[in-house]
C-alpha positions as CSV (number, residue, x, y, z in Angstrom):
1,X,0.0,0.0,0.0
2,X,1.3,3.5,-1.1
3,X,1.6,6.0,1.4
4,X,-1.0,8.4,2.2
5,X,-1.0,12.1,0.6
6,X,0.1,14.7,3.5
7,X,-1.5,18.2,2.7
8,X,0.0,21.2,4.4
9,X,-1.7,24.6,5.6
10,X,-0.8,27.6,3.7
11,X,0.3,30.6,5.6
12,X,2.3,33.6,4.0
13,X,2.6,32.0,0.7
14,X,3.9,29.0,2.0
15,X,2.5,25.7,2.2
16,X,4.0,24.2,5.7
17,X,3.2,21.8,8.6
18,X,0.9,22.6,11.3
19,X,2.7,23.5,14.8
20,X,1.7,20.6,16.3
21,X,3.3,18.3,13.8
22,X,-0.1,15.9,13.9
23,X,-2.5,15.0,10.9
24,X,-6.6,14.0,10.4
25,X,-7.4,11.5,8.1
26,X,-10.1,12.2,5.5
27,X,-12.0,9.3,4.2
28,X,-14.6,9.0,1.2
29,X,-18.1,8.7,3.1
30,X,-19.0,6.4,0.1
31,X,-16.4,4.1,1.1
32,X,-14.5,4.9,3.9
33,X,-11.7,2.7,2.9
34,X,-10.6,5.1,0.8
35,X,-8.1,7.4,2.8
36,X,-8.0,10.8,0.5
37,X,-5.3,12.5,2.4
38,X,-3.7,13.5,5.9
39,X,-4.2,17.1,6.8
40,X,-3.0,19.3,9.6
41,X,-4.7,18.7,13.0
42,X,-3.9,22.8,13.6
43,X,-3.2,24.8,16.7
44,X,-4.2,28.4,18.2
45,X,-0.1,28.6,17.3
46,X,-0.8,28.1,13.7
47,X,-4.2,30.2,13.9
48,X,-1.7,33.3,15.0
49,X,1.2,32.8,12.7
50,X,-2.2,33.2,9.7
51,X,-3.5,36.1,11.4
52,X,-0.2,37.7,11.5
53,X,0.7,36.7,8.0
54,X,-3.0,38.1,7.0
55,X,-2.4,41.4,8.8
56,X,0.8,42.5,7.3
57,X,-0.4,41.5,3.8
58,X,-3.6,43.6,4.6
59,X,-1.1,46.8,4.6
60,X,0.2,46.5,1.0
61,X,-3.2,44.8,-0.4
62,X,-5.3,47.4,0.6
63,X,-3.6,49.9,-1.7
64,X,-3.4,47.6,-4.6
65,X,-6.5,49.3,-7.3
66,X,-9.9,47.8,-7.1
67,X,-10.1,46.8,-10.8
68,X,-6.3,45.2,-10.5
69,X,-7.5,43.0,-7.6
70,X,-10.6,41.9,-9.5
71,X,-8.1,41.4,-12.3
72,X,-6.7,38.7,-10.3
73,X,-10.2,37.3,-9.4
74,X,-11.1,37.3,-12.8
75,X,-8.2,34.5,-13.2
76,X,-9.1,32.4,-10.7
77,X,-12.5,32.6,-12.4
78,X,-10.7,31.3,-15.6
79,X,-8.5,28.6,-13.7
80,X,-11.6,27.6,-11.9
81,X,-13.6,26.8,-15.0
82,X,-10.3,24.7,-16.3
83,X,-9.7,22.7,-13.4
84,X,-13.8,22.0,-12.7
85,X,-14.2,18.6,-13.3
86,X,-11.1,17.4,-11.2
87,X,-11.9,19.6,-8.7
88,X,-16.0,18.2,-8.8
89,X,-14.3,14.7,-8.7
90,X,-12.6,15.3,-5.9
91,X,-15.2,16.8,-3.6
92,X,-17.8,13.9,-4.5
93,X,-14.9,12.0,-2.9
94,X,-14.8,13.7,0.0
95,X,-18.1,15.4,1.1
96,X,-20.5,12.6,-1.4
97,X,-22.9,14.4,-3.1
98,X,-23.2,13.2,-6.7
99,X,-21.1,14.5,-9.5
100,X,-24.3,16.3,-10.8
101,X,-24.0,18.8,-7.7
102,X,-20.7,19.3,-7.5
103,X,-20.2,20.6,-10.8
104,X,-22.9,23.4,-9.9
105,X,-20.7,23.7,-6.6
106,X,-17.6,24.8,-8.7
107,X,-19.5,26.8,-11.5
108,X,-21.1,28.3,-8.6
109,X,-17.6,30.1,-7.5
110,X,-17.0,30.6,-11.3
111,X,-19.9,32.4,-11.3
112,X,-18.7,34.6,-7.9
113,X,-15.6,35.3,-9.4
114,X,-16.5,36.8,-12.8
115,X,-19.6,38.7,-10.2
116,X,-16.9,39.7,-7.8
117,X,-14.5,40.6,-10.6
118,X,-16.5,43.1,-12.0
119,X,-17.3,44.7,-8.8
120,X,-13.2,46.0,-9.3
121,X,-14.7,48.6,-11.6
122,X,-17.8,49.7,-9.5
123,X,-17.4,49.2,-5.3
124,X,-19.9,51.7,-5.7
125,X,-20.1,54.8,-3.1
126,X,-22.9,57.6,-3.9
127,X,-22.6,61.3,-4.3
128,X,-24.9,64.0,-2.8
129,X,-25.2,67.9,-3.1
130,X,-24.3,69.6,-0.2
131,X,-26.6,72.2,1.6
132,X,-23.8,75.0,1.2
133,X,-22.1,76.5,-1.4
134,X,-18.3,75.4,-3.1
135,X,-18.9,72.0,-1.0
136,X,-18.7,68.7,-2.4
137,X,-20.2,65.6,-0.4
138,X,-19.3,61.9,-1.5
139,X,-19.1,58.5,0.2
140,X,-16.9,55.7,-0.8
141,X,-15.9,52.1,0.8
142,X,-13.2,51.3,2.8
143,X,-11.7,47.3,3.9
144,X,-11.8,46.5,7.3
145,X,-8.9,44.2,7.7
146,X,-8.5,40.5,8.7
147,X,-11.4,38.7,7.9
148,X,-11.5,34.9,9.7
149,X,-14.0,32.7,7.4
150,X,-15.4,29.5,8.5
151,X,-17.3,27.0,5.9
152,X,-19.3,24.2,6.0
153,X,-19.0,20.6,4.1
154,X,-22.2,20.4,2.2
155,X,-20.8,23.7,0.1
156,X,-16.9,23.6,0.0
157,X,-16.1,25.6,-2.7
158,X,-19.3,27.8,-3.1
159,X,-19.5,28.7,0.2
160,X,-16.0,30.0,0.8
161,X,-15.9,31.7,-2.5
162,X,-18.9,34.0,-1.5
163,X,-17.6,35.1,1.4
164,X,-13.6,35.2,0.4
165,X,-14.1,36.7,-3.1
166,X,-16.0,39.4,-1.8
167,X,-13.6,40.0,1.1
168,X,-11.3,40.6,-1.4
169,X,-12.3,42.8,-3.6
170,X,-13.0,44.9,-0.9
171,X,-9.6,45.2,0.0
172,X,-9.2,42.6,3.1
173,X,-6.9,39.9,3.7
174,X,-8.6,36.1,5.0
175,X,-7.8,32.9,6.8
176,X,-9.8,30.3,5.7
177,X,-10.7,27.5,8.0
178,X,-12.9,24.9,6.5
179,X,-14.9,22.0,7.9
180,X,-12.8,19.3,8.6
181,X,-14.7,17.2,6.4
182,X,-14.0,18.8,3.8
183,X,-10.4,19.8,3.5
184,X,-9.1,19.5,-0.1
185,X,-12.3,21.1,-2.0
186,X,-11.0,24.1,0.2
187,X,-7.3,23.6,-0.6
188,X,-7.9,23.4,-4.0
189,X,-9.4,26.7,-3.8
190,X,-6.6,28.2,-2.4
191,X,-4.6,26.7,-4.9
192,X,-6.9,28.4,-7.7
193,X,-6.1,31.7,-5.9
194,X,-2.3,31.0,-5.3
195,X,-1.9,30.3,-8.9
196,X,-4.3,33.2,-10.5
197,X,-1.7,35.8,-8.8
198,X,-2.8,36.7,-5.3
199,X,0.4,38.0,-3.3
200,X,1.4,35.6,0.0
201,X,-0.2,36.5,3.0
202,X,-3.4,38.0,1.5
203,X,-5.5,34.5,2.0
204,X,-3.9,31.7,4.8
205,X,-5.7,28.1,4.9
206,X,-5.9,26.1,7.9
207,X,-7.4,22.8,8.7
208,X,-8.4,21.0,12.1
209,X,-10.9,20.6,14.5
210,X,-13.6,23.9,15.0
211,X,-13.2,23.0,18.9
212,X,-8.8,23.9,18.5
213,X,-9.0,26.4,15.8
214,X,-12.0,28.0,15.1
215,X,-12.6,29.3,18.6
216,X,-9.0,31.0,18.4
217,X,-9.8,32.9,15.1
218,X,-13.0,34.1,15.9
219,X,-11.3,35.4,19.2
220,X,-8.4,37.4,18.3
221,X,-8.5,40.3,17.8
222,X,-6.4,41.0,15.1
223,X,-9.6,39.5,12.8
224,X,-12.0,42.4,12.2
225,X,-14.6,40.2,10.6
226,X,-16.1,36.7,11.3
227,X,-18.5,35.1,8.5
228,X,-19.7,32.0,9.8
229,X,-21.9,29.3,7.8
230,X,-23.0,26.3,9.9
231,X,-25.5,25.5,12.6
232,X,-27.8,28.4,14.4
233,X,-26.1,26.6,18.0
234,X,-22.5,27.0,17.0
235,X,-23.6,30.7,15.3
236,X,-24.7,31.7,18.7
237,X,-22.0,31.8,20.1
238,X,-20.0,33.3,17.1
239,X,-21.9,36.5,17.6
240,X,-21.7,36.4,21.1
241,X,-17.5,36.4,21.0
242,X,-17.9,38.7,18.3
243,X,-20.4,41.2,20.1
244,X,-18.0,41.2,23.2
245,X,-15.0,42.7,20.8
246,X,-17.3,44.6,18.3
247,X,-16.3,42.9,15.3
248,X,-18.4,42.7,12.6
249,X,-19.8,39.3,11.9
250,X,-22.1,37.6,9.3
251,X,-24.0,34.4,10.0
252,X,-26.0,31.9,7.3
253,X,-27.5,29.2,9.9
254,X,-30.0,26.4,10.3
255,X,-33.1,26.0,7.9
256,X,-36.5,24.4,7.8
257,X,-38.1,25.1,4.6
258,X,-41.1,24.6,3.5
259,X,-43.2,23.7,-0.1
260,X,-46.7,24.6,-0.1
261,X,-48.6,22.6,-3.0
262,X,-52.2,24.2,-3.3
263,X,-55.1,22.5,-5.0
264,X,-54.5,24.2,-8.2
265,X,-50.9,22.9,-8.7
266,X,-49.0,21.1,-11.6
267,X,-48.8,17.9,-9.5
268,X,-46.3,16.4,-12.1
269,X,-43.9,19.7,-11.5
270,X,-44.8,19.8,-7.8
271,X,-43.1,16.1,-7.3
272,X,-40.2,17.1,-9.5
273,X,-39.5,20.0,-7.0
274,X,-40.0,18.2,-3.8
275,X,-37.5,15.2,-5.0
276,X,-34.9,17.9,-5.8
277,X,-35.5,19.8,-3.3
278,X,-35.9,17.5,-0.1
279,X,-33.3,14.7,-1.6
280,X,-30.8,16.7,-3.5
281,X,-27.1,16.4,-1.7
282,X,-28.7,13.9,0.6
283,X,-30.9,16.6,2.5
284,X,-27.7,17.8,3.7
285,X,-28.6,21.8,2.7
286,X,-29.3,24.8,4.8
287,X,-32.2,25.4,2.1
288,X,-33.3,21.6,1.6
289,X,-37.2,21.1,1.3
290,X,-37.5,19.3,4.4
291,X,-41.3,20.5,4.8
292,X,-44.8,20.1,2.0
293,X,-47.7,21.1,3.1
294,X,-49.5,19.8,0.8
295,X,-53.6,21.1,-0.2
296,X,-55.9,17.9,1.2
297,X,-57.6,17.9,-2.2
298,X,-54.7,17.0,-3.4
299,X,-53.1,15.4,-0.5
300,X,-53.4,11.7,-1.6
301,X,-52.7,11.9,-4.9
302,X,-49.5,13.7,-4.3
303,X,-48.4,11.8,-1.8
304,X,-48.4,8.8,-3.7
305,X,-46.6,10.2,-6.9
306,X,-43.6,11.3,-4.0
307,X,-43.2,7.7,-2.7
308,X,-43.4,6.1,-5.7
309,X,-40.4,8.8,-7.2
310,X,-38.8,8.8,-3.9
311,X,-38.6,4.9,-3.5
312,X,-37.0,4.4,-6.9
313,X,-34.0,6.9,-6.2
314,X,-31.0,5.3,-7.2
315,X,-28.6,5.7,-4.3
316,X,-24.8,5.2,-4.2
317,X,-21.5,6.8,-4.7
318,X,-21.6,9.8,-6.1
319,X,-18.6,9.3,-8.6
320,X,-21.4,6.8,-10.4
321,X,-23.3,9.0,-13.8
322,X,-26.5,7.1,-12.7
323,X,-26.6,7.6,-8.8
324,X,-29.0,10.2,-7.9
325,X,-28.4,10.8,-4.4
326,X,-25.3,10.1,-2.2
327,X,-24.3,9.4,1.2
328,X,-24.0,10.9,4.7
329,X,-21.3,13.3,4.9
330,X,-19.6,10.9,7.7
331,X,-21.0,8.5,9.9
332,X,-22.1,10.9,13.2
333,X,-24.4,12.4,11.1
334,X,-26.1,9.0,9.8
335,X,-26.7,8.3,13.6
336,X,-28.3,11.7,14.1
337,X,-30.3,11.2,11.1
338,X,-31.3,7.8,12.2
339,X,-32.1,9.2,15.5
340,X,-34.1,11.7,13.9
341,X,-36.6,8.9,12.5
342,X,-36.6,7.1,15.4
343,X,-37.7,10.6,17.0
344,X,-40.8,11.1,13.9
345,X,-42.0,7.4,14.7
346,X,-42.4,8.1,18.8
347,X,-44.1,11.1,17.6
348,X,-46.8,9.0,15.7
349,X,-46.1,10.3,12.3
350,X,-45.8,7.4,9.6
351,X,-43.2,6.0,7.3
352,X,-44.5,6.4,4.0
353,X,-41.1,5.6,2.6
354,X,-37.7,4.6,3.2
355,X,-36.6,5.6,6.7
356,X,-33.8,3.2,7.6
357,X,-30.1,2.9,6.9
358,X,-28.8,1.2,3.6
359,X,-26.4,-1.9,4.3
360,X,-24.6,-4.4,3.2
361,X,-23.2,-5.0,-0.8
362,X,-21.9,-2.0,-2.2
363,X,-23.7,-0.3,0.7
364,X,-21.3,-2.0,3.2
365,X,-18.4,0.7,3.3
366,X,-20.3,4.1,3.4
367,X,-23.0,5.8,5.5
368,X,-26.5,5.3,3.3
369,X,-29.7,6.1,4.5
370,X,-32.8,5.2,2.3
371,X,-34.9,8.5,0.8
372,X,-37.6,8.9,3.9
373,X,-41.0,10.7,3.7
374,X,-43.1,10.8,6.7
375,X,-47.0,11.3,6.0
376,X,-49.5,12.7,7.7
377,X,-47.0,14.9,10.0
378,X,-48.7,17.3,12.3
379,X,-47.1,20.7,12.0
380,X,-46.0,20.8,15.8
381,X,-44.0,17.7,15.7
382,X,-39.9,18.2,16.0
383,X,-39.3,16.6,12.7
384,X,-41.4,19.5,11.3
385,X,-39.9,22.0,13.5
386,X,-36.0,20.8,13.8
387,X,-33.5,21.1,11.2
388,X,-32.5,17.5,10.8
389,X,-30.1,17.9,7.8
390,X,-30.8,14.6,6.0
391,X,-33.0,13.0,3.5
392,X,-36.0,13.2,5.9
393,X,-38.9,14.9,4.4
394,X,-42.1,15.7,6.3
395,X,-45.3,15.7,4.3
396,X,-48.2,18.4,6.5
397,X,-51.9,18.4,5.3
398,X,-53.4,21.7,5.0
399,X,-57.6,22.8,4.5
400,X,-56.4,26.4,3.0
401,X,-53.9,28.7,1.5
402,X,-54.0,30.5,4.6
403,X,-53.5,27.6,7.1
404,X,-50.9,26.8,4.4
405,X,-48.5,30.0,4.9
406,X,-49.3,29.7,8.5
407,X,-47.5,26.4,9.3
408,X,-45.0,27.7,7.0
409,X,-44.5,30.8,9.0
410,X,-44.6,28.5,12.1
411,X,-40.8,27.4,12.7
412,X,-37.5,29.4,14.6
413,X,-36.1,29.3,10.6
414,X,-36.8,31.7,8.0
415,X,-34.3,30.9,4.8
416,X,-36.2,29.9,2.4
417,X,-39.8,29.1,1.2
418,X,-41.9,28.3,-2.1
419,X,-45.1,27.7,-3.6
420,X,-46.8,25.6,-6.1
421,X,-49.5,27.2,-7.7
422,X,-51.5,28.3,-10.7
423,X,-52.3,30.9,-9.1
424,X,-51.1,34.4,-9.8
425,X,-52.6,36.4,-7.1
426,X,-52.1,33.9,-4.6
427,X,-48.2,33.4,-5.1
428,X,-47.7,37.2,-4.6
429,X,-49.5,37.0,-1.4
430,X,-47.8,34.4,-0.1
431,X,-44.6,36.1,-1.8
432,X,-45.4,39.0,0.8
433,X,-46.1,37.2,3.6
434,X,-43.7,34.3,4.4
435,X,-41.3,35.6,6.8
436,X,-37.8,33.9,4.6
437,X,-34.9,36.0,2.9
438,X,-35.9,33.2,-0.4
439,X,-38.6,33.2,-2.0
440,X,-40.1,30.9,-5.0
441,X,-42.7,30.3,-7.1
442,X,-43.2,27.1,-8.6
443,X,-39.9,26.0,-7.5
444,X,-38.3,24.2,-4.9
445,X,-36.5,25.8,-1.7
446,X,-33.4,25.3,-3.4
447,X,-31.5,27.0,-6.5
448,X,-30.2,30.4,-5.4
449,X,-28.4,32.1,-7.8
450,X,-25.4,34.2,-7.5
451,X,-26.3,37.8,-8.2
452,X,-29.1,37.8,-5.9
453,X,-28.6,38.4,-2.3
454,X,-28.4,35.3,0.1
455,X,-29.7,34.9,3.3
456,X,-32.4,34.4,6.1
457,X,-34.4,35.4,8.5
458,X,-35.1,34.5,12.3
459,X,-33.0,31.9,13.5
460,X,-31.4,31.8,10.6
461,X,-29.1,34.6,10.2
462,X,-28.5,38.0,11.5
463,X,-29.6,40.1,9.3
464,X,-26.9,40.0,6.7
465,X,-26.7,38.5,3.2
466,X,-24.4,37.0,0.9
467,X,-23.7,37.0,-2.6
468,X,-24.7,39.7,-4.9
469,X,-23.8,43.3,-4.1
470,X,-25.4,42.6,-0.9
471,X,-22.1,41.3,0.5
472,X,-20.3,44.0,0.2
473,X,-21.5,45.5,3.2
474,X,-19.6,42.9,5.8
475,X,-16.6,43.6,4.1
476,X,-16.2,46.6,3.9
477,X,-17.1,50.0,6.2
478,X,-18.8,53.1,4.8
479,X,-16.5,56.3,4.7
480,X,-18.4,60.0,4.1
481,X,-16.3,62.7,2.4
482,X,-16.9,66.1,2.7
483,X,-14.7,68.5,0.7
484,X,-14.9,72.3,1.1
485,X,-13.9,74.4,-1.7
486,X,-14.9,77.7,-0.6
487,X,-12.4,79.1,1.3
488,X,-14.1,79.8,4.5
489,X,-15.2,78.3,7.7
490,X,-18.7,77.1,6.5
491,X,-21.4,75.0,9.5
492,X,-23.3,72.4,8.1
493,X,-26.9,72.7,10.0
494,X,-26.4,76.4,11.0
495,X,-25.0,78.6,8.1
């Protein structure tokens, strides 16, 4: 047996060894006899040699032009769109979800850097008149330093490249800590960058534990920003440490969103959604479609188009053309999953599909579970209110359009929502009414795109968003100019 690959951290242009001279492994949750690589088990030592590395590169980066900076992200756009499919191959290994997905992952941070790119040449600031004479007023955008970034698995390349990209072009510096289940989608990343042109020190890439690392970035306090994706429990407390020290912070958390399928709906289009939507990268997204509340008129007849389609989802590894939905990112979060269905049974709703773990044969080596639905789910049950992260859909009843938008409206989340309907008066109403930063009509919960802004409300963020121009306000701080031109001591409010 060869000898397993040994990937470093990169700090100041240089890939080197974490301080504590220890590795992870990283495994293939399809097979997890397949060892991918070793990374660096990181310290709070290595977490200050990237801040420090980040902070002096912020001094020279800062004053490099906007449109020569989105010069360089342009490149890495170009080097992205090169290297897609071994870069899509290589996070189905990691993370699982099928090749079909992780394409869109990578062309989604193609798509950020030719957005971000183009923001070189506006960064946009606004001009006003002034209320006295020979006096020009203007505002204009400033960086605000070291940003610290942590990213999820289900994501590994979009993720990061909506928050770093952004940070960027704005002027900042990074250090980019990843999940530690996904490791090399994130190196490869930084790999992109290295090689498009960015000077050392401007983004630093650590792996390890959240528990040894990520705790000591958020902290210290030479990191003027924190953007945190991940659960609404761990995002707590990132806004709590960051609150304490006034840093500004951005947060995408927990989700449970919701399809409402009224009488009047394309039935056929309605089951397309829901598959995509609740069993697309294994349930494992912020913005799967974990909820239907589904019209009774309709109810049955829906219900058993969705576990007929949902029971004949091929399931396997992800590196497979035909698969159609992967594994479980790693094998804690099959348990929880599992103990998520146990939780749905207790609470008397019934198992219209699936809702067990897939074993044995080419099963045997990965962490499978079966496409579930649950039927005939009453809206206060914890499968309907708790973000179980899996492919564990709850299917709700519903008498009306109202009661519809109210059990939507009724959960801590508010990401994302949708309706199906034929209905053009009805989808703006519930367009206005459901309390989510997404909304859609006629499609699932999932599919944002890029030059939109990203985000939720409630539980589920705080009250930032990503993507789009949106995102430039966490990375960067609003300046106002005022230039006087007339020669004398004029008073704004009293002359």
């Amino acid at each position: 047996m060869s000898n397993p690959s040994i990937f470093n951290n990169f700090i100041a242009g240089e890939w080197v060894r974490s301080a504590t001279g220890q590795t992870y492994e990283n495994r293939n949750p399809a097979d997890d006899s397949e060892l991918i690589g070793l990374f660096q088990d990181s310290s709070e030592e290595d977490v200050s040699r990237a801040v420090v590395a980040a902070r002096e590169a912020f001094e020279s980066w800062r004053l490099v032009p906007a449109p020569k900076r989105g010069e360089i992200l342009y490149r890495a756009g170009e080097i992205l769109r090169d290297k897609k499919e071994a870069i899509a191959r290589d996070m189905t290994r990691e993370m699982g979800k099928i090749l079909l997905e992780t394409r869109g992952d990578v062309q989604e941070a193609i798509d950020m850097a030719y957005w971000m790119a183009g923001e070189g040449r506006r960064l946009r600031g606004y001009t006003t008149p002034s209320e006295l004479r020979n006096k020009f007023n203007m505002s204009v955008r400033m960086p605000v330093g070291v940003c610290g970034i942590i990213t999820p698995w289900n994501f590994p390349i979009a993720i990061p490249s909506w928050k770093i990209f952004p940070a960027l072009i704005c002027g900042n510096t990074c250090v980019l800590k990843p999940a530690s289940d996904t490791p090399l989608t994130a190196l490869h990343f930084v790999e992109v960058l290295h090689e498009a042109g960015l000077p050392p020190g401007v983004l630093n890439f650590l792996t390890g534990r959240g528990s040894k690392i990520g705790n000591p970035l958020v902290e210290h306090p030479e990191v003027r920003v924190v953007s945190f994706t991940g659960s609404t429990d761990t995002g707590r407390t990132v806004a709590a440490k960051c609150a304490a020290a006034f840093k500004k912070h951005n947060l995408e958390m927990g989700g449970k969103n919701v399809i409402m399928i009224m009488d009047d709906a394309n039935l056929e289009l309605a089951v397309d959604g829901a598959l995509w939507g609740g069993f697309g990268t294994s349930g494992q997204r912020c913005t799967a479609s974990s909820r239907l509340v589904v019209h009774k008129n309709v109810y049955q007849e829906f219900l058993q188009q969705f576990i007929e389609r949902a029971g004949s989802l091929k399931v396997g590894n992800g590196l497979a053309e035909e698969t159609q939905m992967g594994p479980i990112v790693n094998r804690k979060q099959k348990e929880s999953i599992l103990n998520w269905i146990e939780t749905g049974k207790k609470e008397g709703a019934r198992v219209a599909c699936g809702g067990n773990a897939l074993e044995g044969g080419s099963y045997g080596k990965g962490h499978f579970i079966a496409p579930t639905i649950f039927a005939d789910v009453r809206p206060d049950m914890r499968i309907a209110q708790e973000e179980i992260f899996g492919p564990v859909v709850s299917v709700i009843p519903c008498g009306s359009f109202e009661e519809a938008m109210q059990i939507g409206n009724g959960v801590r989340y508010g990401l994302s929502s949708s309706i199906y309907t034929q209905d053009v008066n009805r989808a703006f109403v519930a367009m206005r009414e459901m309390n989510t930063g997404i909304f859609y009509v006629n499609s699932p919960t999932i599919g944002a795109e890029i030059h939109l802004p990203f985000g939720g409300t409630k539980d589920t963020g705080n009250g930032h968003r990503e993507a789009a121009e949106a995102t430039l306000e966490v990375f960067s701080e609003w300046k106002s100019v005022y230039v006087d031109y007339s020669g004398r001591l004029q008073r704004a409010q009293i002359d």
